[in-house]
N, C-alpha and C positions, 0 to 999 in steps of 0.2 A: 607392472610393479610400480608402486608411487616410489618417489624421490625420497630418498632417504639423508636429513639435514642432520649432520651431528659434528665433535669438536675431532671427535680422535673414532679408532675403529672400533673400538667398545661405546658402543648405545646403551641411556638406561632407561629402563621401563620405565620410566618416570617422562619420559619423551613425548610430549601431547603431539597427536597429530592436526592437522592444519583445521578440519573441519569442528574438532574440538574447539581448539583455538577459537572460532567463529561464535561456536554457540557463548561463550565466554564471553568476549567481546561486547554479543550482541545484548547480553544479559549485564553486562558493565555499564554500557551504556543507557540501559533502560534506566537503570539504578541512578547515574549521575546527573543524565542529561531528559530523562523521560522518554528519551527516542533514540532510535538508531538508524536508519533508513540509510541515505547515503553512503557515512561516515563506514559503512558496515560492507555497503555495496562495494567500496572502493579498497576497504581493507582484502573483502574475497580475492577483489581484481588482481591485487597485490599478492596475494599468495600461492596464486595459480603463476607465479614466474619465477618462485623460487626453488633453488637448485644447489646442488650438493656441494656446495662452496659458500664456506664465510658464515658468519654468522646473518640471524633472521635480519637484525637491526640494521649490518652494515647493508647488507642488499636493499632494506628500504630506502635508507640515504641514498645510496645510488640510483634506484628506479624512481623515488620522488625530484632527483637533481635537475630534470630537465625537462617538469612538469608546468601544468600552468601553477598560478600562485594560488589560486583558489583549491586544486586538487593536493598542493601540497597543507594545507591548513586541515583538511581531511586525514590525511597520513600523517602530520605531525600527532592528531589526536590517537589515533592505532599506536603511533611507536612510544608515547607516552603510557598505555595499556602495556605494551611489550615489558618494557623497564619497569614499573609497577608490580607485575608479576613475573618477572625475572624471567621473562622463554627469552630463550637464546636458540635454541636448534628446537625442527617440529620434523612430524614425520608429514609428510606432501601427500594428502589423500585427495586431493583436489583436480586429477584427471580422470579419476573412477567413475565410469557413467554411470552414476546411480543416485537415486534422491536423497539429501541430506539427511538420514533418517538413523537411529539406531536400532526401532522397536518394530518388531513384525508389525504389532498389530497398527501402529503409525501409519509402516509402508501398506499397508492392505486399505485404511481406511483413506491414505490419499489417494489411491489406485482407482478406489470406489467414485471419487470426486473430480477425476480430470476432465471434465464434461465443462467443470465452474473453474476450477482453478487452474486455469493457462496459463500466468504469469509464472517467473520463476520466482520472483518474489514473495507470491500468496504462497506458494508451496514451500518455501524459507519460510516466511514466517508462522504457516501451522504446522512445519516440521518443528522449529525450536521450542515453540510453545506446548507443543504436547511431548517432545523428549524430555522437554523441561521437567514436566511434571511426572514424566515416569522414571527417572532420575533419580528426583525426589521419594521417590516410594519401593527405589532399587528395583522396580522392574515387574515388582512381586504385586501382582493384581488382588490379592489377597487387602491389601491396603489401599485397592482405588475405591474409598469411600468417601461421604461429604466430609466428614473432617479434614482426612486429607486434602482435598478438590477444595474446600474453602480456603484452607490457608493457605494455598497457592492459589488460585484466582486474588486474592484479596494482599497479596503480600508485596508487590508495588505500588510505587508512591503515586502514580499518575493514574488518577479516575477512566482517563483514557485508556490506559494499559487493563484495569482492572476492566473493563466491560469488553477490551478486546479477546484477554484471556477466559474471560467468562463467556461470550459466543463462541470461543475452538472448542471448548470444553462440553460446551452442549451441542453441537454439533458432532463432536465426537461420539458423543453420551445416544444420541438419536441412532446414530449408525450400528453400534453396537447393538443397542434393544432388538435392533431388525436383525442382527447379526444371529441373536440367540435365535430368534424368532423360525429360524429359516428350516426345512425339513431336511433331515438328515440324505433321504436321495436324490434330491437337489444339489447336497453338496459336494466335491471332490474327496479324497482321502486326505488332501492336506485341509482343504478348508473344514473337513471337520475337526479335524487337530486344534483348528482359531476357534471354532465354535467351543470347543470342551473349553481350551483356554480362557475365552470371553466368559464362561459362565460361572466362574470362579466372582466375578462381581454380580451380585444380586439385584436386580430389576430394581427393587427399591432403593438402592444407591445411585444407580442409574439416573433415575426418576429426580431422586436431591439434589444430585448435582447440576443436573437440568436446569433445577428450580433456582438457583441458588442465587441472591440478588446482589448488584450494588448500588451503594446508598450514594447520591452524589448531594453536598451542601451545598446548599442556597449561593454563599458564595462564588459558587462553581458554574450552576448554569449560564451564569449569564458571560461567563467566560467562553462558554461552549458554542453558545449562541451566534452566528454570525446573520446579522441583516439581512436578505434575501428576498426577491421579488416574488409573489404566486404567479403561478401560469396566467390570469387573467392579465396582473402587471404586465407579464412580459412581451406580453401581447402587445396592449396597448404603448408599449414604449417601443416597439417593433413601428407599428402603426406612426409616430408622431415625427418618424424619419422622414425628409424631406428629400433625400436623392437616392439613388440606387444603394452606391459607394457608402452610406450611410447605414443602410439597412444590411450590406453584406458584414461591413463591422459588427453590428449587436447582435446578430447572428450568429457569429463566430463568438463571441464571447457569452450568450446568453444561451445560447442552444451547446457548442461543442464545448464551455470553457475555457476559451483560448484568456489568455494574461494579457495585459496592458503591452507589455513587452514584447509579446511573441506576436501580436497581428503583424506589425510593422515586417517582422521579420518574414513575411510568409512570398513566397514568390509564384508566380505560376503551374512552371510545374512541380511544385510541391501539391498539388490538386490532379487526384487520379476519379475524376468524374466516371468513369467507366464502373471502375470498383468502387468508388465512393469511400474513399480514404483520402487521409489527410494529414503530409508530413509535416510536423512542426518542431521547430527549433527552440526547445526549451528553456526552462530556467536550469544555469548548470550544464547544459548540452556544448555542444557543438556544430556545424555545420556539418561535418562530414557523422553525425551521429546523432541525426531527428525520431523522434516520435513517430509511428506511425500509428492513427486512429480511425474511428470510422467518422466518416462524416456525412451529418445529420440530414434530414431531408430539409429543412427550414434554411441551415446556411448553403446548402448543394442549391436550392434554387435563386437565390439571394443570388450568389455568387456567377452562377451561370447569368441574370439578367444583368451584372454589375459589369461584366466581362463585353454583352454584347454592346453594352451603350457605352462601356468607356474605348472600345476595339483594344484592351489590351490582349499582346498576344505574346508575351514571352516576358523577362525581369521580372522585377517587382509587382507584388500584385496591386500594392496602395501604394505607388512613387511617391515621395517627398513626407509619406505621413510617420511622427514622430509617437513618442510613448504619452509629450504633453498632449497631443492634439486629441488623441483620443479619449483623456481624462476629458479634456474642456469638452468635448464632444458629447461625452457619457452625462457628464452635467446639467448641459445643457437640455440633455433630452428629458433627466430628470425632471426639472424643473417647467418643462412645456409638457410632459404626458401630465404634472400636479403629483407625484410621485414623494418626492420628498417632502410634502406636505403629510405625512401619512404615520408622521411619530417614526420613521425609519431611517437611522443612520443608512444612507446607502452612499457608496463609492462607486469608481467602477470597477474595483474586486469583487461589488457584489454579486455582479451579473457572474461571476465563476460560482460563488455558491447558490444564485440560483441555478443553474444549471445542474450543480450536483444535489442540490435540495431535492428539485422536481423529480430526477432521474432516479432516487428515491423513493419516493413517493410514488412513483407509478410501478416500484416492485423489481426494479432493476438491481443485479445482486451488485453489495460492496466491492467484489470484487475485480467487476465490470468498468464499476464508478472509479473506481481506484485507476483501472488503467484508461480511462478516457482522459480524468481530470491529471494522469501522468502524475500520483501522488509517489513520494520515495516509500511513505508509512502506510500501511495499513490504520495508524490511530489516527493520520490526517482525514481519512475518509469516513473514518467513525462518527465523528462530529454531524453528520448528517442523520444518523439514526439515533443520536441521540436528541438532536430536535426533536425530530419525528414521535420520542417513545413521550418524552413531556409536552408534546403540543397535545397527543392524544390520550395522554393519563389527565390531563384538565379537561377535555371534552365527555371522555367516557366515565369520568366520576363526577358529573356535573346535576347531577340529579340523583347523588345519594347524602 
């Protein structure tokens, strides 16, 4: 039974329960700030410890008291949402094991997807995204058509957000069509019950909403656009490395996306060559609470020659090297492969988006990208496809 938060022993219906709360939140935050990621993560965190005493508010004060300062600036922005829409008491549905979902046909079409979406996060956020919009239409599929499906994909302010709700939506929209598609003794007694219910939307709504585009202004691409090496680059800047210990850095940052920040931080055995993972201490992380990633065949062998000729065998993996040395580093390579000669703002953040650029490009899903490059958002990793769809809308209409 969840936890039940109230003032006195009469409850009123009126009482959101916690996961409620959430979807709120995360849709407040879209609204104000264009993103939630984090902010969102840590409010969950936060919710799953309260208990049938006191009000929502006073317990965050106390659970943020003897936080770091960065996690409390997180939870100051939640208990400002709290106070904003006046919840005081929630009902605690936040130990229920089961997916953040309220819509059969949601939890069926996630079910369908756990193959891609491992994260607990992708499955947050195409659960909120598509509750969202059946919400909106009370549930009643009788009204999942484009009209509907456009003014929600199109009703946040952030281009980001509008092409992210516009990919659940047709990926939704995909799964259904097969849905109908399917022959009746194939399917169960209940899944034919979702079949009758899916068919209440009509193929050619289906179809719209698929289609359904967004416009981004001029203004915007170039916003969207981050600098980035081609694989050819990153070759040759791999190449212009002049010691081991050299070529293990651009490696890690050009192949896995490791941060300026997080090489430095990376020690020994945080490297499981065996499995080929690799723990990293993040932006926002902690020590006791790394990443775990896969790691790529390009820095796995980098690493392996860099280990045999420095004999390191335990600490730090790069001793003495800072967050400077590796910008001057990055620079410099720049500058010797002829690299920034090339009309390219490049940093060394760029070698993180090339690495999510590439891994792209060669058909790796977002939501793969997303947990390699250890994104909080789903719309941080969008920025990658959305290169991709204008580098090749200029190519493929070049000759009309």
């Amino acid at each position: 039974m969840p936890n039940l938060i109230r003032k006195s022993s009469t409850v009123s219906k009126a009482t959101p329960r916690a996961s409620q709360v959430l979807e709120e939140y995360d849709y407040w935050l879209k609204k104000e700030y264009e993103k939630s990621g984090t902010y969102l993560t840590n409010a969950k965190t936060f919710l799953k410890t309260v208990k049938a005493a006191g009000t929502v508010i006073s317990q965050l004060d106390t659970y943020a008291n003897d936080k770091s300062i960065t996690l409390q600036s997180f939870l100051r922005r939640f208990r400002r949402f709290l106070e904003l829409k006046g919840i005081d008491f929630i009902v605690n549905d936040l130990h229920e094991k089961k997916l953040p979902i309220s819509n059969i046909y949601v939890k069926l079409f996630l079910a369908s997807r756990q193959d891609r979406l491992r994260g607990e996060l992708s499955n947050n956020t195409y659960a909120t995204i598509l509750n969202g919009y059946f919400n909106q239409i009370k549930g009643d599929l009788r009204f999942f058509n484009k009209r509907t499906a456009e003014k929600y994909v199109l009703s946040p302010d952030s281009d980001y957000t509008k092409r992210l709700y516009r990919s659940i939506m047709k990926a939704f929209c995909d799964w259904a069509m097969l849905y109908q598609e399917q022959k009746l003794s194939d399917l169960s007694n209940d899944q034919r019950k979702i079949q009758k219910g899916l068919k209440l939307i009509s193929p050619l709504s289906l179809r719209e909403i698929a289609a359904i585009a967004v416009k981004t202004s001029r203004s915007q691409i170039k916003r969207y656009h981050k600098d980035s090496l081609t694989e050819t680059q990153r070759t040759k800047l791999l190449k212009a490395c002049k010691t081991s210990k050299e070529r293990a850095i651009i490696s890690l940052m050009g192949w896995n996306g490791l941060r300026t920040i997080e090489v430095p931080r990376l020690n020994v055995p945080d490297i499981d060559f065996k499995e080929r993972k690799l723990s990293v201490w993040g932006k926002g992380k902690s020590k006791k609470n790394k990443d775990v990633i896969k790691l790529f065949r390009v820095p796995t062998a980098e690493i392996k020659a860099y280990l045999k000729q420095s004999r390191i065998q335990s600490g730090s993996l790069f001793p003495g090297l800072g967050k400077g040395d590796i910008s001057a580093l990055v620079n410099q390579l720049y500058n010797k492969a002829k690299l920034s000669r090339k009309g390219k703002k490049l940093t060394p953040h760029s070698l993180r988006h090339t690495a999510g650029q590439i891994m792209y490009d060669k058909g790796i899903p977002l939501e793969f990208i997303q947990k390699t490059l250890r994104h909080a958002s789903m719309e941080t990793t969008m920025v990658y496809a959305q290169k991709a769809i204008d580098n090749n809308y200029f190519m493929k209409m070049s000759n009309f």
